[in-house]
C-alpha positions as CSV (number, residue, x, y, z in Angstrom):
1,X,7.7,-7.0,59.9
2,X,10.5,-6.3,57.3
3,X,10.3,-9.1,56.0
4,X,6.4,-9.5,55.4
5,X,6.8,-6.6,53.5
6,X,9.5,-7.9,51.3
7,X,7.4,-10.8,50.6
8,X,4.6,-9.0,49.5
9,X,6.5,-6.8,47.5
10,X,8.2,-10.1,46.1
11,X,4.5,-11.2,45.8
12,X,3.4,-8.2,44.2
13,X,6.2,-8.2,41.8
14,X,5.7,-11.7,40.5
15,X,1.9,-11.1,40.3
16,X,2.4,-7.9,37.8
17,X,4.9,-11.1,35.7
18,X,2.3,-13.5,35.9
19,X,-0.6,-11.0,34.4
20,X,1.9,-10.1,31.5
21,X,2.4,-13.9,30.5
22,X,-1.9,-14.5,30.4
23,X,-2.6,-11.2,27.8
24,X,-1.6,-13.0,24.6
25,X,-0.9,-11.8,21.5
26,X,-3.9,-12.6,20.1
27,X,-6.4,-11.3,22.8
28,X,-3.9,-8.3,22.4
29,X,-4.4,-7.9,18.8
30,X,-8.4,-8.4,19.3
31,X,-8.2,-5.7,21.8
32,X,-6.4,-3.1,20.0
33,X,-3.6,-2.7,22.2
34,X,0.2,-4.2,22.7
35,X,2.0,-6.6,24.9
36,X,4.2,-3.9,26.3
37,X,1.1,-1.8,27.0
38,X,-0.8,-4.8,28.7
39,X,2.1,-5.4,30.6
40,X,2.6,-1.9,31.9
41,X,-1.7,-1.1,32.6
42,X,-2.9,-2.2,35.8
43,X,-6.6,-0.7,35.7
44,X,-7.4,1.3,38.4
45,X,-11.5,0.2,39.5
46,X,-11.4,3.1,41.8
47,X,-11.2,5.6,38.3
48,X,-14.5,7.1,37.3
49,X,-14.5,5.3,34.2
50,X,-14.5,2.3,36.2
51,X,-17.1,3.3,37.6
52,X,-19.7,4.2,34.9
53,X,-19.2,1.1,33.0
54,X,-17.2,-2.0,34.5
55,X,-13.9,-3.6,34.0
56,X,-13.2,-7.0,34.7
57,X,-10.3,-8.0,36.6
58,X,-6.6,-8.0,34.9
59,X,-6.1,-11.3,35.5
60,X,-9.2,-12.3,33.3
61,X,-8.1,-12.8,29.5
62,X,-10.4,-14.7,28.5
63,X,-11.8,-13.6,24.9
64,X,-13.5,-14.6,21.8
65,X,-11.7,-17.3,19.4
66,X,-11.3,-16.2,15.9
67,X,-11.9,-18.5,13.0
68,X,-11.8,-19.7,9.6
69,X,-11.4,-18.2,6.2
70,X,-13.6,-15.1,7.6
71,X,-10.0,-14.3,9.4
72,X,-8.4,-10.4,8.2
73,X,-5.1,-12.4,7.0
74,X,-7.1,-14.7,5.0
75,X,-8.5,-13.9,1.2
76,X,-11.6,-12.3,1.3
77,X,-14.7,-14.2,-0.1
78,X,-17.1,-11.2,0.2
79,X,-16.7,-7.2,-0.4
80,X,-15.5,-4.8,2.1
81,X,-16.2,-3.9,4.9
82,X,-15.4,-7.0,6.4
83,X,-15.0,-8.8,10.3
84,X,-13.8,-12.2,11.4
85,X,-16.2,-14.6,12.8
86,X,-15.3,-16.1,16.6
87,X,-16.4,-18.7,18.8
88,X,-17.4,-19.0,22.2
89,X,-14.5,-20.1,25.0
90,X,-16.6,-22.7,26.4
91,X,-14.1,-24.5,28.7
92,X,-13.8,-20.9,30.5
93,X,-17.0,-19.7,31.2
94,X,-19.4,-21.2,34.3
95,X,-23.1,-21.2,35.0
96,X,-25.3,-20.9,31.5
97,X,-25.2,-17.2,30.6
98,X,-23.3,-16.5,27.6
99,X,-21.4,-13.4,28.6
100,X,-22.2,-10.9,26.0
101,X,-18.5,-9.9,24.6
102,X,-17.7,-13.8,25.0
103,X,-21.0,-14.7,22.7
104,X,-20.2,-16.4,19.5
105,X,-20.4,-14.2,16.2
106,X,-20.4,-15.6,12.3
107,X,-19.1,-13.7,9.3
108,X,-20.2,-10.6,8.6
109,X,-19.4,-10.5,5.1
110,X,-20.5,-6.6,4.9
111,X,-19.5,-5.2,8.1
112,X,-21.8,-4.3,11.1
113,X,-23.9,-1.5,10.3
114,X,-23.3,1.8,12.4
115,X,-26.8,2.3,13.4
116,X,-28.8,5.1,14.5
117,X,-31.8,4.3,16.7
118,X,-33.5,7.5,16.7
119,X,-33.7,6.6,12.7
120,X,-34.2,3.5,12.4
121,X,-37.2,1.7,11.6
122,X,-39.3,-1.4,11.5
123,X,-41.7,-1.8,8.4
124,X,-44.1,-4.7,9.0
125,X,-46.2,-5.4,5.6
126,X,-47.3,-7.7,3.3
127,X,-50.8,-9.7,3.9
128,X,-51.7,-7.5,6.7
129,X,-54.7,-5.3,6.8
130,X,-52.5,-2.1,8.2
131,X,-49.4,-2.1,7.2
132,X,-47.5,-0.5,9.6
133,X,-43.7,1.3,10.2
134,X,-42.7,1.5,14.2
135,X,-40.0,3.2,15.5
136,X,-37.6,2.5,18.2
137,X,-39.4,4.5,20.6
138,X,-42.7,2.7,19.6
139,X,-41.2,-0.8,20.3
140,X,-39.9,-0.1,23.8
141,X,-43.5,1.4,24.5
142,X,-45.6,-2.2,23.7
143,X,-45.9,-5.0,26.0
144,X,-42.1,-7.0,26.4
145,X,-41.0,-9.9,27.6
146,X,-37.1,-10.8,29.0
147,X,-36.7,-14.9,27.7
148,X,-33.4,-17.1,27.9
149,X,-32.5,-18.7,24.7
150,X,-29.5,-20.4,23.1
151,X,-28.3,-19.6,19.9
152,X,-26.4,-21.9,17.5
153,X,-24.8,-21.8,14.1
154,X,-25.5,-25.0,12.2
155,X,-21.9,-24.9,11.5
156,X,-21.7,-27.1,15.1
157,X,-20.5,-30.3,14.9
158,X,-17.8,-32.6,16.8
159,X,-14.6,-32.8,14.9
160,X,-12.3,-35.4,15.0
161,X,-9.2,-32.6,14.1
162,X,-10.4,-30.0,17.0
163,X,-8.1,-29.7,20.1
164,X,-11.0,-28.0,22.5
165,X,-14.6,-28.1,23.3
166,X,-14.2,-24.0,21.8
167,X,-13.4,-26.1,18.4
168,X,-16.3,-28.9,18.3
169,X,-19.4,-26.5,19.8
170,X,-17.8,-23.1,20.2
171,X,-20.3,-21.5,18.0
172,X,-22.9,-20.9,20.2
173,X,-24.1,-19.0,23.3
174,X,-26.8,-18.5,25.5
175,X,-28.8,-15.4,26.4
176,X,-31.7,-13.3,28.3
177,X,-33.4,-11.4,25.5
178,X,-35.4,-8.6,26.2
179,X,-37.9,-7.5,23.0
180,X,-41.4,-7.5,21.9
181,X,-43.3,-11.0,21.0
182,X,-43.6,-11.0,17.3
183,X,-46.7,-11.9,18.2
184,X,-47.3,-8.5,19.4
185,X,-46.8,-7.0,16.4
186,X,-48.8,-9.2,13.7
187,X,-52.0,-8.8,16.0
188,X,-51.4,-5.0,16.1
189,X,-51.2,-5.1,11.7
190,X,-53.8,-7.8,11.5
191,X,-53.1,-11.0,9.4
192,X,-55.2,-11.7,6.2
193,X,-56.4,-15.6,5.4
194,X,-53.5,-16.5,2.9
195,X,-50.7,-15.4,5.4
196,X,-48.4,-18.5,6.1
197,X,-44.8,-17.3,6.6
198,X,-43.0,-14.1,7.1
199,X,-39.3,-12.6,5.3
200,X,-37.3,-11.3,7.6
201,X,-34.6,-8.9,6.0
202,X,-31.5,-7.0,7.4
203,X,-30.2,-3.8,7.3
204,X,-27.2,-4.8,6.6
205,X,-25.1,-4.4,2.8
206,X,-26.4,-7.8,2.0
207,X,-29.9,-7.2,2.9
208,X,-30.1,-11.1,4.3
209,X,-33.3,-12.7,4.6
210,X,-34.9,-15.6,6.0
211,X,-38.4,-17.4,5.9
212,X,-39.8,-18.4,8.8
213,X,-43.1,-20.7,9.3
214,X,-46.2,-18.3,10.6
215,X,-46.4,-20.8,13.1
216,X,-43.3,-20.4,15.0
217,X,-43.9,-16.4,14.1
218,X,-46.7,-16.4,16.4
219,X,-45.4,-19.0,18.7
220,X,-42.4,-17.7,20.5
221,X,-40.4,-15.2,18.4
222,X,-39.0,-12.1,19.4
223,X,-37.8,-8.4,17.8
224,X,-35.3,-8.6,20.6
225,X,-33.8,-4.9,21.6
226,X,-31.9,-6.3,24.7
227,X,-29.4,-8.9,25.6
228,X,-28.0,-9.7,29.2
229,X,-29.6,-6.7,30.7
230,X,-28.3,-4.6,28.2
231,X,-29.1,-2.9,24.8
232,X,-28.3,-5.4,21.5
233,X,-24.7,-4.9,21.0
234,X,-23.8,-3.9,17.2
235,X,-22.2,-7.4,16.4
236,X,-25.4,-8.6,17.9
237,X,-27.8,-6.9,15.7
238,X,-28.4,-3.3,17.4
239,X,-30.7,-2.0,17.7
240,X,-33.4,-4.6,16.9
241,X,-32.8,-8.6,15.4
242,X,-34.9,-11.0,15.5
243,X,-34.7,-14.3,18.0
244,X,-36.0,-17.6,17.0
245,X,-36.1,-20.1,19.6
246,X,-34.5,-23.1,18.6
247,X,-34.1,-22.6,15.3
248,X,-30.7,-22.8,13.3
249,X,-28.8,-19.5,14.0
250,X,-29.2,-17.9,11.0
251,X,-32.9,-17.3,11.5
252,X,-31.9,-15.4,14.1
253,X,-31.7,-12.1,11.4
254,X,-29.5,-9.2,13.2
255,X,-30.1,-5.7,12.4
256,X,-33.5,-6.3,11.5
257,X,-35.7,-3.4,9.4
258,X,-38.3,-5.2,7.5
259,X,-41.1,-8.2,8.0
260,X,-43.0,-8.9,5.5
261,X,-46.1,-11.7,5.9
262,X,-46.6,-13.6,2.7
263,X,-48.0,-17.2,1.6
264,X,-45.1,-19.0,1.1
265,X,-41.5,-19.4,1.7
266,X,-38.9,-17.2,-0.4
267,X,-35.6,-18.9,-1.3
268,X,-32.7,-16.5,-0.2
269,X,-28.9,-16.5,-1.1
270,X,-28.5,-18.9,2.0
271,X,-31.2,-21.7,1.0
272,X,-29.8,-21.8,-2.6
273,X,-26.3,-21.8,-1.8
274,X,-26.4,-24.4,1.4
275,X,-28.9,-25.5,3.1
276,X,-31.0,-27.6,0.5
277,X,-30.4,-30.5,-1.1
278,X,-32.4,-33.2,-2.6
279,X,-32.5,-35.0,0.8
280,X,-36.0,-34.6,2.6
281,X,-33.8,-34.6,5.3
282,X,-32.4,-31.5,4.9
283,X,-35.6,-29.6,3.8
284,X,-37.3,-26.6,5.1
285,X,-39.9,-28.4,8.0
286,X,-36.3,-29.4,9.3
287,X,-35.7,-26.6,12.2
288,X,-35.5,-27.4,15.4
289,X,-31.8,-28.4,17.1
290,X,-32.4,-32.1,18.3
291,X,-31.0,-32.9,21.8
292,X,-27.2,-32.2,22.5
293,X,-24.9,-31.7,24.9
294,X,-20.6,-31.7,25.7
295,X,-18.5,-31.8,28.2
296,X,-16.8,-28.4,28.8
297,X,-14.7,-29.5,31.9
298,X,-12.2,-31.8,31.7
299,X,-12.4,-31.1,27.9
300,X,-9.9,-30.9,25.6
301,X,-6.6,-29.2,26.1
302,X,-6.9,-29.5,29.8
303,X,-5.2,-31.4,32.3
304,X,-6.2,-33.0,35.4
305,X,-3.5,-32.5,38.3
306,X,-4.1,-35.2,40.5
307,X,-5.6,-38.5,41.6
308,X,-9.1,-38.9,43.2
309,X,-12.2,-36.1,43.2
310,X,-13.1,-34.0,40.4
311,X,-16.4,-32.5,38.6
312,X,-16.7,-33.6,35.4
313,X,-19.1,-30.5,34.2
314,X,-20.7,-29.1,30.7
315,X,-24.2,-28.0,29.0
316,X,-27.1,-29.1,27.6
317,X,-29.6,-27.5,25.4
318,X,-32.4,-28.9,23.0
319,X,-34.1,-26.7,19.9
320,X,-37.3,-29.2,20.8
321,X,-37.8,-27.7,24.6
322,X,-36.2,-28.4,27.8
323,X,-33.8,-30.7,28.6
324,X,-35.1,-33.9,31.2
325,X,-32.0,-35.7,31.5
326,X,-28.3,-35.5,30.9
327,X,-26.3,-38.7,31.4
328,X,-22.4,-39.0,31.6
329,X,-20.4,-42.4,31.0
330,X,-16.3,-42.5,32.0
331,X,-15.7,-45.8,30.0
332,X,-16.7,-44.5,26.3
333,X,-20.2,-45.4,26.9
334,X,-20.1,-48.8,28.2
335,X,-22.1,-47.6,31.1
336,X,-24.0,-44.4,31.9
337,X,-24.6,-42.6,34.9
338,X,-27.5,-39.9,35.5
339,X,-26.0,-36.0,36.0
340,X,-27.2,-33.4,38.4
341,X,-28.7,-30.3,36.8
342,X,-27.6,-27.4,38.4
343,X,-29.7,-24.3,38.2
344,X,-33.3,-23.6,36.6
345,X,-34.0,-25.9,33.4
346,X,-35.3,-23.7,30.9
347,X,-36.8,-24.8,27.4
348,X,-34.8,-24.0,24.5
349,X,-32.1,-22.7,26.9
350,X,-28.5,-23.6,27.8
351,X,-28.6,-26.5,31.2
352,X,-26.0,-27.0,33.1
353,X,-24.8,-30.6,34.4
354,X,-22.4,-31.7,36.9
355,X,-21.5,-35.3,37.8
356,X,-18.9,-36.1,40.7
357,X,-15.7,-38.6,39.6
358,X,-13.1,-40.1,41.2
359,X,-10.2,-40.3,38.7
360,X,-7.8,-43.6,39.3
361,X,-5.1,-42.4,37.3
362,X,-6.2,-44.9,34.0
363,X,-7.6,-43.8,31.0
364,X,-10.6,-42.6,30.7
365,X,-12.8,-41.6,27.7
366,X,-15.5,-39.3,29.1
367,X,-18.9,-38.6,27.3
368,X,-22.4,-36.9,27.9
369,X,-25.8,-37.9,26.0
370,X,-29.1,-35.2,26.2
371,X,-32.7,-36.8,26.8
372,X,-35.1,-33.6,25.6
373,X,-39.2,-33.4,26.7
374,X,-40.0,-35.1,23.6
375,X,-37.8,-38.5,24.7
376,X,-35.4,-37.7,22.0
377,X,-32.1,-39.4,22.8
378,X,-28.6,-37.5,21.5
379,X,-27.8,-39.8,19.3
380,X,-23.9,-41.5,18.4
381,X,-21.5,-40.5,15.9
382,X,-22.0,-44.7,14.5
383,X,-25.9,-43.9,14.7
384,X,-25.8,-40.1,12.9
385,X,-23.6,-41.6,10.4
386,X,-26.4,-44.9,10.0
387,X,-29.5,-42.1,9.9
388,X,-27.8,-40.4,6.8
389,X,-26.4,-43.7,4.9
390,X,-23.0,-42.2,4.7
391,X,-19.7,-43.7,6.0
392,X,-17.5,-42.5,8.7
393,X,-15.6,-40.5,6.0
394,X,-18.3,-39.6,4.0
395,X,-19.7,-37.8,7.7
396,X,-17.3,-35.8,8.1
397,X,-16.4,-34.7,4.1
398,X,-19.6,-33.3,4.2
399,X,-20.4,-29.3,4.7
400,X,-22.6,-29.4,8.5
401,X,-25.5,-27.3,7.0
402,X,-26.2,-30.3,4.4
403,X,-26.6,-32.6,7.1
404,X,-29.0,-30.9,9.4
405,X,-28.0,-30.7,12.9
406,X,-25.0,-32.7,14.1
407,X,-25.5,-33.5,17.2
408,X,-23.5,-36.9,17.7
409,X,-21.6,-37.0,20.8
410,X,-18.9,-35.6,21.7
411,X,-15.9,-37.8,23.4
412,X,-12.7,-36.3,25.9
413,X,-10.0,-39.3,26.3
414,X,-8.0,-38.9,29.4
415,X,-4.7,-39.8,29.2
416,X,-2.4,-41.6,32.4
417,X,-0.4,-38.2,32.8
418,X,-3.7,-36.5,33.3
419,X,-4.3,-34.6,29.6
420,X,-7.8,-34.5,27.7
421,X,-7.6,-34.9,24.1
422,X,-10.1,-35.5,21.5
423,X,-12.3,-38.6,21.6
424,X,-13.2,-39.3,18.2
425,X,-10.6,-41.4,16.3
426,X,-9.1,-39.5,13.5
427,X,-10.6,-39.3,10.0
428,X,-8.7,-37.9,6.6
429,X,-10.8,-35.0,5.7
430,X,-12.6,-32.5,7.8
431,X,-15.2,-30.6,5.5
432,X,-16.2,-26.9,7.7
433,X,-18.7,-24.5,6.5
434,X,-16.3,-21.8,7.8
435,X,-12.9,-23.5,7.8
C-alpha cells in the first residue's frame, strides 16, 4: 500500500514537470502569463469560474501560430492600433470544426474594434426601395439559419520552405455560422432593376470594403452573429460580419455596418493594391476556391514511431460545393488509392479523410488530391505551374493573391528513421503575401 502511494506521488510529481515543459514561451506570451506562473497553476474545474465558462485541460497547449511581418517585434506597415495575424494548428486539431480560439486570423492593421451591440447598427441602402437601418435586436428577431463553412485566406499555398502543414494551409478554419440569409434582408428593402452587386464595408479604422456579385448575395450569404454555438468573437467580426461561402477570405467583411446595393463593382484599397492584374485569370468572375485538400497527419514535423499500421488522415474542402472524392498515393503519386470520408460531407465545408497504411520502414512521399461535385480534379504543382505559363521559380516568386487560388498538392516525405518533412523540392525564393 506504501508503496502505491509513493508511486503515485512519484507519478503525480513528474506529471506537474511534464505540463511545465508543453506551455511554451510563446503560447505563454500569447496568453498573457509566465512560465513560472504556468508552471505553478494547476486549474481547479471544480471552481465556479470553471464552471460558468469552461477550461480545457492543462495538458492542452495547443494555440494559434503567429505570423509574418503583421508580428508586434516586426516594423509596422499600418497605424496603430495594431495585432498579429495567426494560423490555424492543423496537425493538432481532429474532426472538421475549427475550434473558435484555434481559427485562423489575418492582420488587423487597425486593431479590433471594441464594439457595443446595443449601438451598433446595420444600414442597408443603395438601389433599394426602403432603405433600411436594423439593429442588433432586429436581426436576432428575423428568420436564421446555423450553416458550416470554411474560410480561407488566399494567402494559402504549399511552400517548399514551410516545416508544417500549419505553414502550407494554416490559414484557414472551418465553422457553424449562425446569422440571417442576406437574402433575408434585400427582400425585406426591395431591390430596384439596375441592382447588380452589393459594398460591404467595416466598422473598422480602415472602413474595408468588398464587392460582391448580387448573385452570390442572394444565393447563400450570411450577416453571421454566431460562430460554433457562440456569439462572433471580436477578432471574428462581433457582433455582425458577413460570411461568403466559398469565396476568398477577404469577402468574408468582419465587423460589418453598412451594405450598400449598387450596379457595379467598386474597386477598394485591396483590388487595386493585389488582387488584379492584367491576367483574365486573376479577374473579378474568379471566386470560388477550386478543389484542395492536405494531409494533416503524418505531416510535417512529425514522426512516425514504429513499423506497420497507421492512419494517414487530413481535409478536404472545395469553394465549388462538396467534396465527392479524396484520393491518397504513398509513392509520390505513382498510384492512388480512394480515402474514406469520415463524418457528414457538407458543400463548401471542411471533409475529413482517413486512409489505413501499413508503413515498411522505406521512404515514403505521401499525397492527397480533391475530386469536387463539379469533377474538378486538384490539380499538381507541374500542372498549376503549366495553367499560368510560369516556371517552377517563377510559381513561387509570385505574391499568392496574383495567382488565384493555389491549390497544387501538397507532398509529406517520410524518411527511414520515421520523420515527415516537406515534399516539394526546394526552390530559391519564396514570395508570401504576409511573410
Amino acid at each position: 500500500m506504501k508503496r502505491t502511494n509513493r508511486d503515485r506521488r512519484r507519478f503525480l510529481k513528474q506529471g506537474a514537470a511534464v505540463a511545465g515543459l508543453v506551455a511554451t514561451p510563446q503560447a505563454l506570451e500569447l496568453a498573457g502569463g509566465s512560465a513560472a506562473a504556468a508552471a505553478q497553476t494547476v486549474v481547479d474545474h471544480n471552481a465556479l469560474e470553471s464552471v460558468l465558462y469552461g477550461k480545457r485541460s492543462r495538458f492542452v497547449t495547443t494555440t494559434r501560430e503567429v505570423e509574418g511581418r503583421s508580428h508586434s517585434e516586426q516594423t509596422l506597415i499600418r497605424p496603430h492600433p495594431h495585432r498579429p495575424s495567426a494560423r490555424t494548428p492543423l496537425a493538432e486539431l481532429t474532426g472538421t470544426i475549427t475550434p473558435t480560439p484555434l481559427h485562423f486570423t489575418t492582420q488587423h492593421h487597425y486593431g479590433i474594434p471594441d464594439i457595443n451591440p446595443d449601438e451598433h447598427t446595420l444600414r442597408v441602402e443603395g438601389l433599394v426601395d426602403r432603405p433600411l437601418v436594423f439593429t442588433m435586436d432586429e436581426l436576432r428577431r428575423l428568420p436564421f439559419v446555423s450553416r458550416v463553412y470554411f474560410l480561407e485566406c488566399v494567402g494559402n499555398r504549399p511552400n517548399p520552405r514551410a516545416e508544417t502543414v500549419t505553414g502550407t494551409h494554416g490559414r484557414m478554419g472551418c465553422s457553424e455560422w449562425t446569422g440571417v440569409p442576406l437574402s433575408v434582408l434585400l427582400d425585406e428593402v426591395g431591390l430596384r432593376d439596375a441592382a447588380s452587386w452589393i459594398v460591404a464595408e467595416a466598422a473598422d479604422g480602415g472602413k474595408h470594403t468588398k464587392s460582391i456579385p448580387l448573385g452570390k448575395a442572394l444565393d447563400d450569404v450570411l450577416v453571421a452573429y454566431g460562430q460554433n454555438g457562440e456569439p462572433v468573437r471580436p477578432d471574428h467580426g462581433y457582433p455582425l460580419r458577413l460570411v461568403v461561402p466559398g469565396f476568398e477570405g477577404i469577402y468574408n467583411v468582419k465587423w460589418l455596418k453598412r451594405i450598400k446595393v449598387v450596379d457595379q463593382p467598386y474597386l477598394s484599397f485591396q483590388e487595386h493594391s493585389r488582387f488584379l492584374t492584367p491576367n483574365p485569370k486573376t479577374q473579378r468572375d474568379a471566386y470560388d476556391f477550386g478543389p484542395n485538400s492536405v494531409i494533416t497527419q503524418p505531416s510535417g514535423g512529425q514522426e512516425l514511431q514504429a513499423h506497420g499500421a497507421h492512419v494517414i488522415s487530413g481535409l478536404a474542402w472545395s469553394g465549388s460545393g462538396a467534396v465527392r472524392k479524396v484520393e491518397v498515393s504513398t509513392d509520390g503519386g505513382a498510384t492512388y488509392r480512394e480515402a474514406e470520408l469520415a463524418g457528414p460531407v457538407l458543400p463548401k465545408a471542411h471533409t475529413r479523410f482517413y486512409l489505413p497504411w501499413r508503413w515498411n520502414g522505406e521512404e515514403a512521399v505521401l499525397q492527397s488530391r480533391c475530386l469536387d461535385e463539379r469533377d474538378q480534379l486538384q490539380p499538381t504543382e507541374a500542372e498549376y505551374a503549366r495553367y499560368w505559363n510560369l516556371t517552377r521559380g517563377q510559381l513561387y516568386g509570385t505574391v499568392q493573391s496574383q495567382l488565384g487560388h493555389c491549390n497544387w498538392i501538397q507532398p509529406w516525405k517520410v524518411g527511414r528513421d520515421g520523420k515527415v518533412t516537406n515534399g516539394l523540392e526546394p526552390v530559391d525564393v519564396v514570395v508570401d503575401v504576409h511573410a
